[in-house]
N, C-alpha and C positions, 0 to 999 in steps of 0.2 A: 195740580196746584203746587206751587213752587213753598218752600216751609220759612217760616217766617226768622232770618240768619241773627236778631237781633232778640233772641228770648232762649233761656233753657242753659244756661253758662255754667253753672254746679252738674247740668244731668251731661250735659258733653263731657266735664270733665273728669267725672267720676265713670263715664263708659269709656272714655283715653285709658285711666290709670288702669280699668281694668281691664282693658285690652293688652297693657303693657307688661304686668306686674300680676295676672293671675298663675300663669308658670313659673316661677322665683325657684320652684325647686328644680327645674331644668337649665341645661347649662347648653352652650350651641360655640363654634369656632367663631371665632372672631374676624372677619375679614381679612385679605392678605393686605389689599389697600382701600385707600378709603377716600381715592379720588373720586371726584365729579356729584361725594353721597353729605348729606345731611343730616342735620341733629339738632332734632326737638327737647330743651334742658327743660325739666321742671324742677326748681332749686329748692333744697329741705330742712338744710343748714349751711353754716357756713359763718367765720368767724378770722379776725383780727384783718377787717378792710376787704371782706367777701360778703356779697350781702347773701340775707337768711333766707331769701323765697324770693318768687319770681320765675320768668319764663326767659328764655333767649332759644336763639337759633344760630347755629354753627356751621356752618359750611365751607366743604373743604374743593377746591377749585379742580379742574380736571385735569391738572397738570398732578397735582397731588402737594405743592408746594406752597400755596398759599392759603390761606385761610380772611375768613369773615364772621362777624361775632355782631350781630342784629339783636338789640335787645328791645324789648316790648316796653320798656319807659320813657325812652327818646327814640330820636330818629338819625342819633348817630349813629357809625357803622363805626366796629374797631378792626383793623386790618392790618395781616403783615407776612411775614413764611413764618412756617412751621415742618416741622417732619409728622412721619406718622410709623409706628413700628406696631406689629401684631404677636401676640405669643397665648399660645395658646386660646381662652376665651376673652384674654383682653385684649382690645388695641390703644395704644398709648400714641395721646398727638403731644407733643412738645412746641410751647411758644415762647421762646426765649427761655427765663429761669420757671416755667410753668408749665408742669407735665396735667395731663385731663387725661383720665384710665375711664375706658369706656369697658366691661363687664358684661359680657353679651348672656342673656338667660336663654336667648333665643337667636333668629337672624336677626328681628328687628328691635330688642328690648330690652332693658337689663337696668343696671345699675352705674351713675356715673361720679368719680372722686378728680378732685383738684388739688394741689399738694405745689405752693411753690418754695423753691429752695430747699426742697428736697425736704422736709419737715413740717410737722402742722402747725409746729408755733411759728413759724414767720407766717402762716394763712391756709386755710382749706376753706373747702367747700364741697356738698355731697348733693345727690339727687338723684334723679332718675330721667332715663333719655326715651328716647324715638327715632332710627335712625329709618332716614329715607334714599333708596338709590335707586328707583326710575328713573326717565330719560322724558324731559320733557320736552317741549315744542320749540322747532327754531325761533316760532312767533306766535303771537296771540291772533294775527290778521284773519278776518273769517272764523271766529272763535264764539262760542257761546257758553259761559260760565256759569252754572249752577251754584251759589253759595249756600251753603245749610250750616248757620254758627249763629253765633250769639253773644250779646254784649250787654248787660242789668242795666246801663243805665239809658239808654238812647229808645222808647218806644221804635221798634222796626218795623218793618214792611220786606216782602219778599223781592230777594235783589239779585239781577242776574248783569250779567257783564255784556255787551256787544261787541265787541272788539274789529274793527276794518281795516285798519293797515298797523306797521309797525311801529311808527310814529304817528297816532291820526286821534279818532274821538272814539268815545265810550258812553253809550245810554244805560242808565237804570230802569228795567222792566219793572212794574209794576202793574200789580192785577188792573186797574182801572187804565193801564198804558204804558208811554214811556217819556222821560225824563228826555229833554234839549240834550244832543249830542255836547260833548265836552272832551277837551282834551287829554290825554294822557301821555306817558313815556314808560317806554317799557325795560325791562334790562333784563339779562340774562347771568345769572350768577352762578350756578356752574348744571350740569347734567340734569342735577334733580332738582333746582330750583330756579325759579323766574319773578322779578320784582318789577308791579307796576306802579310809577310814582302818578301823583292826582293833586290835582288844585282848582276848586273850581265852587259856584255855590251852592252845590249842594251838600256833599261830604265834606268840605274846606279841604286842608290842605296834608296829606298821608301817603302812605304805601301800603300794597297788599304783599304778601309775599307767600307764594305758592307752591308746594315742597309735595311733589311728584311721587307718591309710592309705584304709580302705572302709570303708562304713558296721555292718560285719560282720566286723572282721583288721585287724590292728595288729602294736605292739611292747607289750611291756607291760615297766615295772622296777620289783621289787620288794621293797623296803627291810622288814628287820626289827631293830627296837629302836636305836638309835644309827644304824643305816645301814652299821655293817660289815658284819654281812652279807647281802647282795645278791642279785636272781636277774633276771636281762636275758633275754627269750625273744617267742616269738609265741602269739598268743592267736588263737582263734576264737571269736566270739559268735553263738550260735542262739537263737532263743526257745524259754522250759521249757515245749513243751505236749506232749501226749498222743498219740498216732499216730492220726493219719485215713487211712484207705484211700480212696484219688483214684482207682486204677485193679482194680475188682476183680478175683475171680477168672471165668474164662468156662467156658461147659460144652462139653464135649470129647467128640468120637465117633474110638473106632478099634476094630478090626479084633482077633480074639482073637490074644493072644503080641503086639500090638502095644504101644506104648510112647503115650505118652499127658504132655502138660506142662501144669501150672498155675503161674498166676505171678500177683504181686499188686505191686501199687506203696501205695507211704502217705507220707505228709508224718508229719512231729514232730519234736519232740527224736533227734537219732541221739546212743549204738547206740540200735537196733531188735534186736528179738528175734523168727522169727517160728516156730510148731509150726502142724502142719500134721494133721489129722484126717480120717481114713473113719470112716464111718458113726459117727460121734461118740464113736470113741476115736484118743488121740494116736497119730503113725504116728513109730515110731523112728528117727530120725536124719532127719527132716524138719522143719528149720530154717534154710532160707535163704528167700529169696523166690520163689526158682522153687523147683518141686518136679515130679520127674518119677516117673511111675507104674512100679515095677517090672512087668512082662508077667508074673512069677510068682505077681501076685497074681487075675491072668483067671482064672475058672472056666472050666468046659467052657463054659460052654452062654453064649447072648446075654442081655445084662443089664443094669444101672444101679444105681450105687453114687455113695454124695452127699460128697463132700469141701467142707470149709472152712480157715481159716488163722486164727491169732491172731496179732493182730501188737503189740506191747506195749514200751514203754520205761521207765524208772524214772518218769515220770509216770502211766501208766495202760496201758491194753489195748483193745484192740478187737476184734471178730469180723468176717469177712465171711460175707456172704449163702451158704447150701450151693449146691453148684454140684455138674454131673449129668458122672457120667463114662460114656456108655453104650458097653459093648464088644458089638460087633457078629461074627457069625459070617459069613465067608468063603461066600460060596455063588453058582453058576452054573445056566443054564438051558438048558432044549433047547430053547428059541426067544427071539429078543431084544426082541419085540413082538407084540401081540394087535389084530387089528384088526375095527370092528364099524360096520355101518351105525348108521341112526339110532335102530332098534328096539331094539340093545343085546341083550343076552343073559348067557349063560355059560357061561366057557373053561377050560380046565384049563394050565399048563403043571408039566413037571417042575422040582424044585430038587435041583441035586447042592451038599450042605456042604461040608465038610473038617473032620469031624470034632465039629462041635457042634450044637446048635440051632438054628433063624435062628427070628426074628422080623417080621414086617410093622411097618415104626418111624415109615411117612410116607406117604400116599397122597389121591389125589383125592376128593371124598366121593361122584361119581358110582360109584367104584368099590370093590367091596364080597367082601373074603375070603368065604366060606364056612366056618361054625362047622367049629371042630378040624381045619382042614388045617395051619394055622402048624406047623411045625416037620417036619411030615413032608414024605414025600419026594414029591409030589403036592398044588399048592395051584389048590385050585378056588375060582372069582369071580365075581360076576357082576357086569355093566355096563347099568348105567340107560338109559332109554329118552332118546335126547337130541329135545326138542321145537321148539328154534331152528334155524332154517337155516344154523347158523356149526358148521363142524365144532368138533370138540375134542379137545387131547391132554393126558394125563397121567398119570403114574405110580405105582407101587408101590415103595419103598425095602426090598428083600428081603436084610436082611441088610447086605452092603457092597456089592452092587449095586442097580442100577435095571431094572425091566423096563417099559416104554413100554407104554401105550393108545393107541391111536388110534380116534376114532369118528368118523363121519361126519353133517353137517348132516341136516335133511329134503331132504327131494329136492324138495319147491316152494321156489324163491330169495328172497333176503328183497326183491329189485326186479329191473327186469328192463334195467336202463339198462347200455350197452355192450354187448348182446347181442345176435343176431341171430333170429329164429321164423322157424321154416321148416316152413309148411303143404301136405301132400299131399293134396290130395283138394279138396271142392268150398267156395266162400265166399259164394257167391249172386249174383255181382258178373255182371250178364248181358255176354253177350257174351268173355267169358272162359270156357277148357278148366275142366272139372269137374275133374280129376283131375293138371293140373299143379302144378309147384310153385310157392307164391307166399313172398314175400319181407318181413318185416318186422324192418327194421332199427331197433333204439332207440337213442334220442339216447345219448353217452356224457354228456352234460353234467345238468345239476341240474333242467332240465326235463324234464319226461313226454312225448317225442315221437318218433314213430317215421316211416321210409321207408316207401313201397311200391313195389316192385317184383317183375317176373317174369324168366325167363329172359331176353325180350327185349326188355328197360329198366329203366327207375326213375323214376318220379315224383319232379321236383324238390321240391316240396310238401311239408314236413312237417306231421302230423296229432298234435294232442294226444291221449293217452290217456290210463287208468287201471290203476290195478294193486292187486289187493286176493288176498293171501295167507291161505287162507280154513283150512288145517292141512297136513300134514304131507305130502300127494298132492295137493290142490287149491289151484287158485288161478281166478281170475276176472281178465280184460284187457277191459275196458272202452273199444271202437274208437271207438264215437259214440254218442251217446245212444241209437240203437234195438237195436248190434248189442254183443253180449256175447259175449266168448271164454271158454268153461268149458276149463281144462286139468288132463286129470288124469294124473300123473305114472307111471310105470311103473319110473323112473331118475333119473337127473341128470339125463338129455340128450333123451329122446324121450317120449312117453307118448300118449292118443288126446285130439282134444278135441272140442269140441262148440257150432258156433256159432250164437245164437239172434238170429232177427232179429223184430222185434217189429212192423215194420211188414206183413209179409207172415205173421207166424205161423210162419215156417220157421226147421227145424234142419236142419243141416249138420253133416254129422259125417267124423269122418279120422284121419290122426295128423300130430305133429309132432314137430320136432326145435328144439331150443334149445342154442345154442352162444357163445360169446365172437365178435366182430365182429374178429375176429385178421387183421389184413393187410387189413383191409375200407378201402377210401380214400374211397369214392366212397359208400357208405350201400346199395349194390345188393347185399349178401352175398355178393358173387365175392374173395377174397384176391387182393392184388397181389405178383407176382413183382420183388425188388428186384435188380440186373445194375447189377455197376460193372465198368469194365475199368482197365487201368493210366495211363489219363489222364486220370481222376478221374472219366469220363463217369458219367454214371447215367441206368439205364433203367428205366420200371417197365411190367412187363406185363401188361395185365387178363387173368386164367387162369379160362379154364373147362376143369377134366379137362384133356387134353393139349391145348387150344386157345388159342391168344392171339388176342386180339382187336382189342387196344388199345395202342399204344406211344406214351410220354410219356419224354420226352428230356430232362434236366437236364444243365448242367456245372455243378462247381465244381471245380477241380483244386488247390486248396490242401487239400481234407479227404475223407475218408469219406464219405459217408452209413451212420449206424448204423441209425435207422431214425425211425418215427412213435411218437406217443402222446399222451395228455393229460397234459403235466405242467401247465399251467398252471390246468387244473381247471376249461376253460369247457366244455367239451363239443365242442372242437375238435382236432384232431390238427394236432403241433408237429414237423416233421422236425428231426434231430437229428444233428449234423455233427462226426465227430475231426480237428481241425486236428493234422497230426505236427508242426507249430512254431509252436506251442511245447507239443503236451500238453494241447490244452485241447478240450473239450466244450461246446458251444453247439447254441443251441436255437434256429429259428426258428418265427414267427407269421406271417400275413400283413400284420402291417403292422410287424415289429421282429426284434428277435434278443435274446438271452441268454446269458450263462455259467452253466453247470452250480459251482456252489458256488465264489461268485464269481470264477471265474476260475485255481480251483486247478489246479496242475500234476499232472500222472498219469503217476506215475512209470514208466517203460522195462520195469518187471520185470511190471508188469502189461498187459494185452490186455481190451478191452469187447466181452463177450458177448451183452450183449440189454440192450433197453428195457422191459421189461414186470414186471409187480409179481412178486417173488420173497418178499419179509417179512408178505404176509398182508393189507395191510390193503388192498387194493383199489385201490391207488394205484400209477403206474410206478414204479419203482426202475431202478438202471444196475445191471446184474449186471457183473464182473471175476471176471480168472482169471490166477494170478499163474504163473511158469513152473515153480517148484515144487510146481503142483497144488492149491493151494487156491483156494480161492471166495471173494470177500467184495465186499458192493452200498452204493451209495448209495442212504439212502432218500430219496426227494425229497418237500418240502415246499414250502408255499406261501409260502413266507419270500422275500423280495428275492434273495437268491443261491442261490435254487431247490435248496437241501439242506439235510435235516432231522439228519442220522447215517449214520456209519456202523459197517456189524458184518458180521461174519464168516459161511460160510453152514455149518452143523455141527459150532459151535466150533472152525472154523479149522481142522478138521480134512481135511487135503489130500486129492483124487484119484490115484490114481498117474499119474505124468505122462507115459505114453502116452495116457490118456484127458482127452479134447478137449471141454469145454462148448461146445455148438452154439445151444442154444435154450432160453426158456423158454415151456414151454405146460402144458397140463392134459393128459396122458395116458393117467390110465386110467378120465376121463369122472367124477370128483370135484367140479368146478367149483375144484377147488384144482391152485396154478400147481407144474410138475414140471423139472425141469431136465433134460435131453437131452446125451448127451454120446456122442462116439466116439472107436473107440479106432484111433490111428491106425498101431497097431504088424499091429493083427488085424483091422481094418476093420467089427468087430463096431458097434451101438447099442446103448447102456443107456440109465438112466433113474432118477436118485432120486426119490422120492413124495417129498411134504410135503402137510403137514393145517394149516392156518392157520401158514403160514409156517416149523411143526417137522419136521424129518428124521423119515424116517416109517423105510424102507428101501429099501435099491436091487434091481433087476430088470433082466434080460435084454430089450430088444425084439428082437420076433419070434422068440423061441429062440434067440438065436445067430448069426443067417441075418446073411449078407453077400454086399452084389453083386459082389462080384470083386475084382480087383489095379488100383490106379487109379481108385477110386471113394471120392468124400469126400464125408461127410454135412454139407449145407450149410445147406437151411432146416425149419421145421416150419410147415406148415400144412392148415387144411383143403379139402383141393380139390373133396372129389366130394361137400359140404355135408351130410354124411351125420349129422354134429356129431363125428367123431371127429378128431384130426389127425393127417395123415398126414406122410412123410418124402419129401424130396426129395433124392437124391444128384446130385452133377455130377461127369462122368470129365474128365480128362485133356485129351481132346478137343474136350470143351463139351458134348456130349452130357450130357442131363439128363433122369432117370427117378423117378417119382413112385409110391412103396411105399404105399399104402393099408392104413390100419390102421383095425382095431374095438376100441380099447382098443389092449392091448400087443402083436398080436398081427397079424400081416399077412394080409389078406384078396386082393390082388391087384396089379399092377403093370404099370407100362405109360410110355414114352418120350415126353418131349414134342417135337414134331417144327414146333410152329409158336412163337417165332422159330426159323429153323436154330441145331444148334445151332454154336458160333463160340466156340474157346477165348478168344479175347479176351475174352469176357465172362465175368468171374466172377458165380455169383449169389451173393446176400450177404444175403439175407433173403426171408420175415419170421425174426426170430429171440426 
């Protein structure tokens, strides 16, 4: 509602003077020049042919040379040149023998004297000013004028300006409408101020004149017919257009008896009016800009209903686009994922509602409802055959929940580089056991090249290969040009194959096992045992089953050793070292070092868990575990300060904090990385799944089973090459026992007894 410009004359005037004249004891520069700027007199004395009170307005032209002197008792103008000089806080205009000292307390305020012929007894006069130097409008055309002033003797009504062209007509708004267009004239009288003259019957015959502090707000005074009567006030100028919506309305999902908002933003001319519509009838008492859905209007059942808004001002109206409200029904299951090899199939789960219908509203296109289960209490589905060797997860939106997919790759890999082949049985190679195991280690790096080795060495030598992925069980490895490996898969991990040699005509046949090269240092498929003690020492030990072999002796006593990996992406392993001063993570090569994303600090509340990929894409990451039981990794890229992102591991959603993240491996023989955790309240193992880097769900290892009081789960690896990884605990004592597992599930166990074991040494990886 526009305020009524014809009442409140004492309350305007007394918040002017003390807008003007509450700093009197500050003082401010006085303009250099004082072209194109105005001035508001309120006169307070004044004596021999200067009158004693009263208002005028001063303006000084943008050339800076002439001047205008509007006074608010007539509708003459006095006009003529002037100069204008500034010194210090004052600026002095001079008009002919009549100097006016303007005394600035501030930029815009101060005190103003008159003085002509150079003395008071020929005439003065004193007061106080308002000086204005905004930049108003070429024109009024397309203009819409807000006045908020007041005038004691003329009952008013709230008046606004229309203004269409520059010489054209002018309506006065009023709450009940608008007044007969009418003529006016406009003029421009310098920078910061604009006069419009009027004659017409409604106002009779005056000028407004309107003195610019911003390019859009001013004072405005407004004289009708002789100039006795008067109205002094503030003005706001907008442009007269029509409402545009800048921010539409968005579509909006909630829950049945839930509550639901739309909101719309628009530029125009304000007021704005806005109605608000379902299914394309007006909704009562929906007229602001937001609008929120009463829940009494949800049906039982799950559904979508289309809302729009108008939004409209005395220029015009506009619509927005319908926008989708869908109320979803509440509903729960009796399992929270489905999970399927690569052959795919189909599963049933229950759905318990509350009360309404559910709907299927979002889903993977692998995955596929079964006609007319929606809504009942039993939805069957079925899931596509997946043909890539990349697992896949995704979901069903049932309702206001989610229920997970999980499917698994083919079981031949899409390469075989960082893996390790482990062949039983015979390879042709004379002078070698038929029936031992043989060893082929593949390069981690961008080239195709593998180790050879047996239980009792390794060939320094690496041998290029080939790798041809031939479907979903088969594949072919390409040793040398005469001999061919046929492998056909039975799992992820093992399967029988069949090797042809072409020079002699011979096949060879057996089985094998395929694993990740986890702890592998040396290229010979044996895991190294990592052993630090508390003076930073490090030991690493070549492990067959409960045998050591090999002891390789490092110091560095300012940091950790976390562990090994490829971050640098050559096909070499980078050990990987926590300085505790200052918090920092570095990376060694053999011929340099690096900081882990350049150099960042890691903050005290978190602890580094592992080096090996946890986000999927086949590259390391640094796993973290913060002491409030959440998870979250740096993923590491090949960028100069070696990190890509980072993110949370289950939407940040924490472990409880007895349980202790120890490892990252592949557990239940996936070729996808699992996170190993102990709980150190109950001494139990678990183990979260993930499928391309997505929370699958968590499991028990080995049932439950725990070796005792004093025993802590310290590494994961595979020891007895079988391709599954097993756990390694370490007691109290240093004693250290090696649990063999086939998947999640422990097959056997047994002490390692070569180095002694020696509390000093903690083992600390692989992890």
């Amino acid at each position: 509602m526009i305020k009524n410009p014809f009442s409140g004359l004492k309350q305007f005037l007394a918040l002017f003077l003390f807008t003007a004249f509450s700093l009197t004891s500050l003082q401010a520069t006085a303009p250099s020049s004082a072209s194109g700027w105005t001035f508001f007199i309120t006169i307070t004395e004044g004596r021999f042919g200067y009158g004693k009170s009263g208002q005028m307005l001063l303006s000084i032209s943008d050339s800076g040379s002439e001047f205008r002197i509007v006074s608010l008792s007539n509708l003459a103008d006095n006009t003529g040149t002037c100069t204008y000089q500034a010194s210090g806080t004052e600026g002095k205009i001079t008009i002919n023998n009549v100097v006016m000292t303007f005394s600035f307390n501030d930029e815009r305020h101060g005190s103003y004297t008159l003085i002509r012929d150079g003395d008071i007894v020929n005439g003065y006069q004193r007061g106080r000013f308002s000086a204005a130097g905004g930049t108003g409008p070429d024109s009024f055309a397309n203009k819409l004028i807000d006045f908020n002033g007041s005038r004691a003797d003329v009952r008013g009504v709230s008046v606004n300006y229309q203004l269409s062209s520059r010489v054209g007509t002018y309506s006065i708004l009023y709450e009940t409408g608008a007044s007969p267009s009418n003529p006016y004239r406009e003029e421009r009288i310098n920078a910061s101020m604009m006069r419009v003259h009027f004659n017409d019957n409604i106002l009779g015959t005056g000028q407004n004149h309107l003195v610019f502090n911003t390019p859009t707000s001013g004072l405005f005074f407004y004289k009708i017919g002789s100039g006795k009567a008067y109205e002094v006030g503030t003005f706001f100028m907008q442009v007269a257009a029509g409402p545009e919506i800048t921010r539409p309305p968005q579509d909006q999902m909630t829950e049945h008896g839930g509550t639901a908002v739309f909101s719309v933003e628009a530029t125009g001319t304000q007021p704005m009016a806005y109605q608000w519509f379902q299914d394309l009838v007006p909704i009562p008492g929906a007229n602001q800009a937001t609008y929120v859905v009463d829940p009494a209007i949800h049906d039982g059942n799950q559904g979508v209903s289309g809302y729009y808004v108008r939004v409209s001002n005395r220029f015009g109206s506009v619509e927005s686009e319908e926008v989708l409200l869908e109320t979803l029904c509440p509903a729960t299951f009796s399992k929270s994922f489905a999970w399927f090899d690569y052959r795919g199939g189909t599963s049933q789960v229950n759905v318990i509602n509350m009360g309404c219908s559910w709907k299927i509203t979002e889903k993977a296109k692998w995955i596929n409802p079964i006609e007319d289960s929606e809504g009942s209490a039993i939805l069957s589905f079925k899931v596509d055959r997946n043909t890539n060797a990349a697992p896949r997860t995704g979901f069903m939106r049932i309702g206001t929940e989610i229920f997970k997919v999980a499917q698994q790759g083919t079981y031949t890999p899409t390469d075989l580089r960082g893996k390790m082949l482990r062949i039983d049985g015979d390879i042709g190679i004379e002078g070698f056991p038929t029936n031992a195991p043989y060893f082929f280690a593949m390069d981690r790096g961008i080239t195709n090249q593998f180790y050879f080795s047996t239980f009792d060495g390794v060939n320094p030598e690496p041998f290029p290969y080939s790798y041809q992925r031939i479907n979903v069980t088969n594949a072919l490895v390409s040793l040398s040009p005469e001999e061919t490996l046929h492998l056909t898969f039975s799992n992820f991990t093992s399967g029988i194959y069949s090797l042809t040699n072409t020079n002699n005509n011979a096949i060879y046949e057996g089985l094998f096992t395929l694993s990740p090269r986890r702890g592998d240092l040396t290229a010979d498929g044996h895991p190294y045992l990592i052993w630090q003690n508390a003076g930073g020492e490090v030991r690493l030990s070549y492990t067959l089953g409960a045998y050591s072999t090999n002891i390789i002796v490092q110091t560095n006593t300012a940091a950790r050793l976390i562990g090994f990996n490829d971050f640098t992406r050559d096909g070499n392993l980078e050990s990987v070292y926590f300085y505790r001063t200052p918090r920092v993570l570095v990376g060694f090569t053999d011929s340099t070092n690096f900081a882990f994303r350049g150099g960042a600090k890691i903050n005290s509340d978190w602890r580094i868990v592992s080096t090996e990929d946890i986000s999927g894409d086949r590259h390391p990451d640094i796993l973290f575990q913060n002491h409030d039981g959440r998870l979250a990794y740096w993923q590491i890229g090949p960028a100069t300060n070696y990190f890509s992102r980072a993110d949370t591991v289950r939407d940040g959603r924490p472990a409880h904090t007895n349980w202790i993240a120890v490892a990252v491996a592949d557990m239940d023989g996936d070729r996808q990385q699992d996170i190993v955790l102990w709980n150190r309240l109950t001494g139990q193992a678990a183990v979260w799944l993930f499928m391309n880097g997505d929370f699958v769900r968590a499991e028990m290892l080995c049932g439950g089973d725990k070796p005792g009081i004093r025993w802590r789960l310290k590494a994961v690896a595979d020891m007895n090459h079988d391709g599954h990884n097993d756990l390694l605990w370490q007691h109290f004592n240093g004693n250290v026992r090696i649990w063999y597992l086939n998947g999640l599930q422990k097959i056997a166990e047994e002490n390692i007894t070569d180095p002694a074991p020696d509390p000093a040494w903690i083992l600390t990886g692989p992890k």
